[in-house]
GUPA-360087 format. One line per 10 residues: for each residue x, y, z of C-alpha. Coordinates in Angstrom, 1 decimal, padded with zeros to 4 digits, always signed. Layout:
X,Y,Z ~ ...
***
This chain:
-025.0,+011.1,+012.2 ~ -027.5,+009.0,+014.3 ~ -027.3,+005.9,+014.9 ~ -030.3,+003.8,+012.3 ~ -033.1,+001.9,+013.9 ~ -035.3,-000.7,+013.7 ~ -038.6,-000.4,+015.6 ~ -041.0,-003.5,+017.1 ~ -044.5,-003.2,+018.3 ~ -045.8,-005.4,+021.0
-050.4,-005.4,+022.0 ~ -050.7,-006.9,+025.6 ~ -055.0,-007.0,+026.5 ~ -056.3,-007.9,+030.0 ~ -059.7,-008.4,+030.3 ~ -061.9,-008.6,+033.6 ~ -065.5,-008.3,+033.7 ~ -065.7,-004.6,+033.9 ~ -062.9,-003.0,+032.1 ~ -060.2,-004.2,+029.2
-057.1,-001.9,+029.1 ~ -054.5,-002.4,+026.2 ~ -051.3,-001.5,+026.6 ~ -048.8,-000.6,+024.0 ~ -044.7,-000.5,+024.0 ~ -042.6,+001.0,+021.1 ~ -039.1,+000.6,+021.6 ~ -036.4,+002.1,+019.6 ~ -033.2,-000.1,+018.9 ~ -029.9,+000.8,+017.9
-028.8,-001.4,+014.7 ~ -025.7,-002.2,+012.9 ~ -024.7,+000.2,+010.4 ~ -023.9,-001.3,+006.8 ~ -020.6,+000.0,+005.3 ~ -019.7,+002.2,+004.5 ~ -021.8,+004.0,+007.6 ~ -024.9,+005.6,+006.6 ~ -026.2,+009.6,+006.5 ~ -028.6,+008.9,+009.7
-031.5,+010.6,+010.8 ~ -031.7,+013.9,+012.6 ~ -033.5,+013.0,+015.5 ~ -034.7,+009.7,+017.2 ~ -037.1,+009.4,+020.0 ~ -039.0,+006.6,+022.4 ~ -042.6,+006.4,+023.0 ~ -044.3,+004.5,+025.5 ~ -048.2,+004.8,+025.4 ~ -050.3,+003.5,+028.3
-053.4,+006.0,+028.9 ~ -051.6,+009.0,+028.1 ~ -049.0,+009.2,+025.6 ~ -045.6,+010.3,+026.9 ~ -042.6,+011.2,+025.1 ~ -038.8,+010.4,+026.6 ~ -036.5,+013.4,+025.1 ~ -034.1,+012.3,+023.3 ~ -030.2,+012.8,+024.3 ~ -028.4,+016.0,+022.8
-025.7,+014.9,+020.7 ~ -022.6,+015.7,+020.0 ~ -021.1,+017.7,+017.2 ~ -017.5,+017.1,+015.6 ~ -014.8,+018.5,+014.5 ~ -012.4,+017.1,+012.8 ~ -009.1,+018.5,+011.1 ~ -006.9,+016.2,+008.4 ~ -003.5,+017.1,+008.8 ~ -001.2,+015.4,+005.7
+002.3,+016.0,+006.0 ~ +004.2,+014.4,+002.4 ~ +003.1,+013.2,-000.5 ~ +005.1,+010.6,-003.0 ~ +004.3,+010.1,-006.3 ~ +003.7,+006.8,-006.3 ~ +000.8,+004.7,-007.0 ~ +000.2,+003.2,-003.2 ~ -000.6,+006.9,-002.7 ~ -002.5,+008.4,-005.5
-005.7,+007.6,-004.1 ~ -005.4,+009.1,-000.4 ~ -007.9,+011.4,-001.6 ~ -010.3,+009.1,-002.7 ~ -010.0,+007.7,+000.9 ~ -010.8,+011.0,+002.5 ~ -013.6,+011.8,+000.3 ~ -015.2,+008.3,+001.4 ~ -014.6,+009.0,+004.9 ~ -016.1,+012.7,+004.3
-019.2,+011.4,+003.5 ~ -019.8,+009.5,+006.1 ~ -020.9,+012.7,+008.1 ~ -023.3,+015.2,+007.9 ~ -022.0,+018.7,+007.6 ~ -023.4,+021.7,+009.4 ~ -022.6,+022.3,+012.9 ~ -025.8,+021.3,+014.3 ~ -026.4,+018.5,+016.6 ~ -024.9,+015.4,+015.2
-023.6,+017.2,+012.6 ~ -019.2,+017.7,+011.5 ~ -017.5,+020.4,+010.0 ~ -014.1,+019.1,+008.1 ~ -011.0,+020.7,+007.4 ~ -007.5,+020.3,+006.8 ~ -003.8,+021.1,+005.9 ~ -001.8,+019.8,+003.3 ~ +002.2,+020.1,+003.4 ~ +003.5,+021.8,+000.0
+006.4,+022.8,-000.3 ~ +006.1,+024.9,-002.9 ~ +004.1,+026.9,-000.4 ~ +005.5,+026.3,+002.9 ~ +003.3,+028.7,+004.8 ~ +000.5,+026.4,+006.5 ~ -002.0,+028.6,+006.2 ~ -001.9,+028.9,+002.2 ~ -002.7,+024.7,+002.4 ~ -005.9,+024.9,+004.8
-009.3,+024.2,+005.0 ~ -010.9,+025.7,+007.8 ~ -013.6,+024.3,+009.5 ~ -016.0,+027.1,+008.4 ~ -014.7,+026.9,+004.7 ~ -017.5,+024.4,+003.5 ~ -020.7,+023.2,+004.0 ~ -021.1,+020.4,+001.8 ~ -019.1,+017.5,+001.8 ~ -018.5,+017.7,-002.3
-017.2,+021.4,-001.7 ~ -014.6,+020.2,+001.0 ~ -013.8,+016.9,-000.7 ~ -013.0,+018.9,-004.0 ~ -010.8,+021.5,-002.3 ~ -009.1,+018.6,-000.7 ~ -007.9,+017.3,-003.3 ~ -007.3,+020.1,-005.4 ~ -004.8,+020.7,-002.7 ~ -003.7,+017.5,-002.8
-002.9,+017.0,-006.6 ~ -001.1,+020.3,-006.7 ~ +001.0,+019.8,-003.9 ~ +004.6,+018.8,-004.9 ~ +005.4,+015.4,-004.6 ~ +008.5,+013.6,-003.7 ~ +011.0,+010.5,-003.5 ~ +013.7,+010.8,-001.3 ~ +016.3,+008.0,-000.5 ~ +015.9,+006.4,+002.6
+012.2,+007.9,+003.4 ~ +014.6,+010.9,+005.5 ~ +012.2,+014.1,+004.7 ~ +011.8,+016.9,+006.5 ~ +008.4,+016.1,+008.1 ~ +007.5,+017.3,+012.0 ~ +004.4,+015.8,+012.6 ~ +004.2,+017.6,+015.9 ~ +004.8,+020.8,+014.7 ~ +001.6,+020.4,+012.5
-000.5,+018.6,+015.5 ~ +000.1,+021.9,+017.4 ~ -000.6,+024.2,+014.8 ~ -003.8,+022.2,+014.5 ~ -004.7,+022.6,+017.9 ~ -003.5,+026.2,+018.2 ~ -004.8,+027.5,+014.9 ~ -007.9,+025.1,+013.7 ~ -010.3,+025.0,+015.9 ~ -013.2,+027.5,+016.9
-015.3,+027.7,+019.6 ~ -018.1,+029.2,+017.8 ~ -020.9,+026.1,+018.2 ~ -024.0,+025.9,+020.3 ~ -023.4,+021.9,+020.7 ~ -021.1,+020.1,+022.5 ~ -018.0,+019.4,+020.6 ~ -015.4,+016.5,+019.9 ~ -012.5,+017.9,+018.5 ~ -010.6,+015.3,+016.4
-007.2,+015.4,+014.7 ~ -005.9,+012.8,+012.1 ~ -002.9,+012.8,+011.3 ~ -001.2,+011.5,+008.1 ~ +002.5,+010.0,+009.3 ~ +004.3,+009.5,+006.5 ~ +007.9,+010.5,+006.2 ~ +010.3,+010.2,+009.5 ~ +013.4,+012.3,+009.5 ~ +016.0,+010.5,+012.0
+016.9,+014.6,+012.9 ~ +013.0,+014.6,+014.1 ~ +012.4,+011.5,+015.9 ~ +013.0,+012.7,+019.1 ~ +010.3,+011.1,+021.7 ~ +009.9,+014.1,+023.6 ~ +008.9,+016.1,+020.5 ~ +006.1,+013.5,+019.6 ~ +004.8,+012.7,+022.8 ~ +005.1,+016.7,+024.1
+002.8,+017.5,+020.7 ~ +000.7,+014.8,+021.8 ~ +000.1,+015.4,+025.6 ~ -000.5,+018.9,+024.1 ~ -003.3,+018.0,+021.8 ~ -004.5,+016.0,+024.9 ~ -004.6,+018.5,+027.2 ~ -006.5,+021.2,+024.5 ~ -009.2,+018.3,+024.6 ~ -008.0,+017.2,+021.2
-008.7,+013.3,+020.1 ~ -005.8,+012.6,+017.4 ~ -005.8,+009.0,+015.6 ~ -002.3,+008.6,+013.6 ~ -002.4,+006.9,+010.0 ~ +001.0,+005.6,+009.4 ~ +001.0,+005.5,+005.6 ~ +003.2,+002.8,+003.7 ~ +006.3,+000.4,+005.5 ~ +009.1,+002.6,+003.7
+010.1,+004.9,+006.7 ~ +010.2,+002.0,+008.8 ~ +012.2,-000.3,+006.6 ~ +014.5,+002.6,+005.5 ~ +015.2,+003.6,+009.2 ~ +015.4,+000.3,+010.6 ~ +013.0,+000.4,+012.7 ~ +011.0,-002.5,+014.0 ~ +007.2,-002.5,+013.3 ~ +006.8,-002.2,+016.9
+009.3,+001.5,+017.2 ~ +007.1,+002.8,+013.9 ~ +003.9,+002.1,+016.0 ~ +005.5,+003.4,+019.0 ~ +006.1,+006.7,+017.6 ~ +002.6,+006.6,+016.6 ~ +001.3,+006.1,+019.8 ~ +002.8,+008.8,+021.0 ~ +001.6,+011.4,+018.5 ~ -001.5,+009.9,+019.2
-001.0,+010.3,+023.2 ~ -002.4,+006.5,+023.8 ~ +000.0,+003.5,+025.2 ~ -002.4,+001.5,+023.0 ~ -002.9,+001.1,+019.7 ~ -006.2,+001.6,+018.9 ~ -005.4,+005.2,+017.8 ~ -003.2,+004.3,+015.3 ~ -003.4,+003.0,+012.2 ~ -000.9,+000.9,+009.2
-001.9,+001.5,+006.3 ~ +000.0,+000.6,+003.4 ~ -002.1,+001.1,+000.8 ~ -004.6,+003.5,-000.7 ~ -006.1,+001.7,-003.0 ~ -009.9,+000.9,-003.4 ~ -008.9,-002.4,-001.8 ~ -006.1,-001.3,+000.4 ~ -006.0,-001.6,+003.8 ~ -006.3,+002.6,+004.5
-010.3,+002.4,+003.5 ~ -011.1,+000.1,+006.3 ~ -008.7,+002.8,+008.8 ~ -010.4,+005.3,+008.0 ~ -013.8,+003.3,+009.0 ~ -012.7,+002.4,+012.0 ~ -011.7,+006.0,+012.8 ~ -015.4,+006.8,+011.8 ~ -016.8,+004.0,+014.6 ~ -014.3,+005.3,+016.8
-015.4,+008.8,+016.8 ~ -019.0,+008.3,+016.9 ~ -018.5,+006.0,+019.9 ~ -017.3,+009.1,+021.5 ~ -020.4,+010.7,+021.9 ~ -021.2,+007.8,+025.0 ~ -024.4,+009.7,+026.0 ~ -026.4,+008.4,+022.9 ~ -024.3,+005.8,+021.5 ~ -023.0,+004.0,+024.2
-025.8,+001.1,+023.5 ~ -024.8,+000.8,+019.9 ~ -023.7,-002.5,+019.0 ~ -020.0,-001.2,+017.2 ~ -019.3,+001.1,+020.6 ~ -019.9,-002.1,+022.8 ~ -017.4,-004.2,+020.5 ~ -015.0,-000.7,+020.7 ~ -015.0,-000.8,+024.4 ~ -015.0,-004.7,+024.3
-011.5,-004.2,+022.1 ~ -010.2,-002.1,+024.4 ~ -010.3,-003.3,+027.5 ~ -008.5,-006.6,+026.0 ~ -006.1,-004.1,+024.5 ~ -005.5,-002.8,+028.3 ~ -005.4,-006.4,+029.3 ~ -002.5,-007.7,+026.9 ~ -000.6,-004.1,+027.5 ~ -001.0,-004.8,+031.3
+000.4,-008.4,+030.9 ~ +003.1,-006.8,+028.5 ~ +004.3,-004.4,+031.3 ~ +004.3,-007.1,+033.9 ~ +006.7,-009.3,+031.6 ~ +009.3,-006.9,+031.3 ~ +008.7,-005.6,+035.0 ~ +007.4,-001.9,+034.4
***
């Protein structure tokens, strides 16, 4: 998972009457990505050659982990494809838990088996992408699925966060880690919207050095709870532990040409814009952090408005 390049060449000669020296400068520049995001090479370096050739080490980067925590499924067709979505967002990474590299694992809710731990990948469980993408949705096309009126299901999305960051991750790597949690937020029971609940699991995941992004599949628990599209977000935000909403994504759709592809892209750029020690100069983290700090901006003007 590093970042592609694109290499120039420059030859500057000086010449006096006694000696000529040529000096020559590679430079190694970060480049866009196309989509979906590359495999990308193992190791990247810069040389600068005057008399003696000298090599600058390159930066260390980071590993990731990252668990999928999916709460309902309905049988409907905006879902049927969330595991085409994962797979595509799988293999965007390389998996091993080398330098660079992501492990990938997951639960599933089923309520045919309501004991987490007969739904979950671990981290540890695969180390190809095809292996974890087929148990995923093995998982997921066995799970049970339903339709209740009023989108009021018995989902506690920060139960699952904890168990996630309780249960899920191991501290058995020799790189440094980003532990990330994404988490699918589907149906809302009005017994389990309590605040405190969300933002407690949140703050919790936080504090355990947990990233979490929130995908907040489909309009239906919204609509069906009355809720503005603002409260849904909220609630997000607040799984996600962010007063912004760059963690947390609307996606209604999981079609090829639905709007949860390009969420779980930009969950991809986000992560990798994590590791700031060899990223940072990428062109998509520069945007990222451009987006952000107008993100902080408008929030900022938002709280002055209504005098927070």
């Amino acid at each position: 998972m590093y970042l592609n390049t694109t290499t120039s060449t420059t030859s500057t000669t000086t010449t006096s009457t006694t000696t000529t020296t040529t000096l020559r400068t590679t430079t190694t520049t970060p480049t866009f990505p196309p989509t979906p995001p590359p495999k990308l090479p193992t190791s990247t370096s810069t040389t600068t050659t005057t008399t003696t050739p000298t090599t600058i080490a390159r930066c260390k980067r980071k590993g990731f982990d990252i668990v999928i925590g999916h709460d309902l499924k309905w049988n409907v067709d905006d879902y049927n494809k969330e595991h085409d979505r994962v797979r595509e967002f799988a293999n965007y990474f390389e998996i091993g838990k080398g330098e660079g590299q992501a492990r990938l694992g997951a639960i599933i809710r089923n309520t045919a088996m309501p004991k987490f731990s007969s739904t979950n990948i671990n981290l540890n469980d695969y180390t190809t992408n095809s292996g974890f993408v087929n148990r995923f949705r093995y998982l997921y096309e066995s799970s049970q699925a339903f339709w209740v009126k009023g989108a009021s299901v018995n989902s506690d999305q920060p139960g699952y966060l904890r168990y996630i960051v309780d249960n899920m991750f191991t501290n058995d790597r020799n790189v440094e880690v980003q532990k990330i949690a994404i988490m699918f937020m589907i149906g809302l029971n009005k017994a389990k919207q309590d605040d405190g609940k969300y933002i407690d699991a949140g703050r919790y995941a936080f504090l355990n050095n947990v990233r979490t992004y929130v995908i907040q599949h489909t309009d239906y628990s919204q609509k069906w709870l009355k809720l503005t599209v603002d409260r849904y977000r909220e609630i997000g935000s607040h799984l996600a532990y962010t007063t912004l909403y760059r963690q947390v994504y609307f996606a209604k759709d999981s079609k090829p040409e639905g709007d949860m592809y390009e969420a779980f892209k930009e969950i991809y750029y986000d992560i990798m814009c994590q590791d700031l020690t060899c990223n940072k100069d990428w062109p998509k983290c520069k945007e990222l952090k451009e987006k952000e700090r107008k993100l902080v901006e408008e929030d900022n003007k938002k709280k002055e408005k209504e005098g927070i």
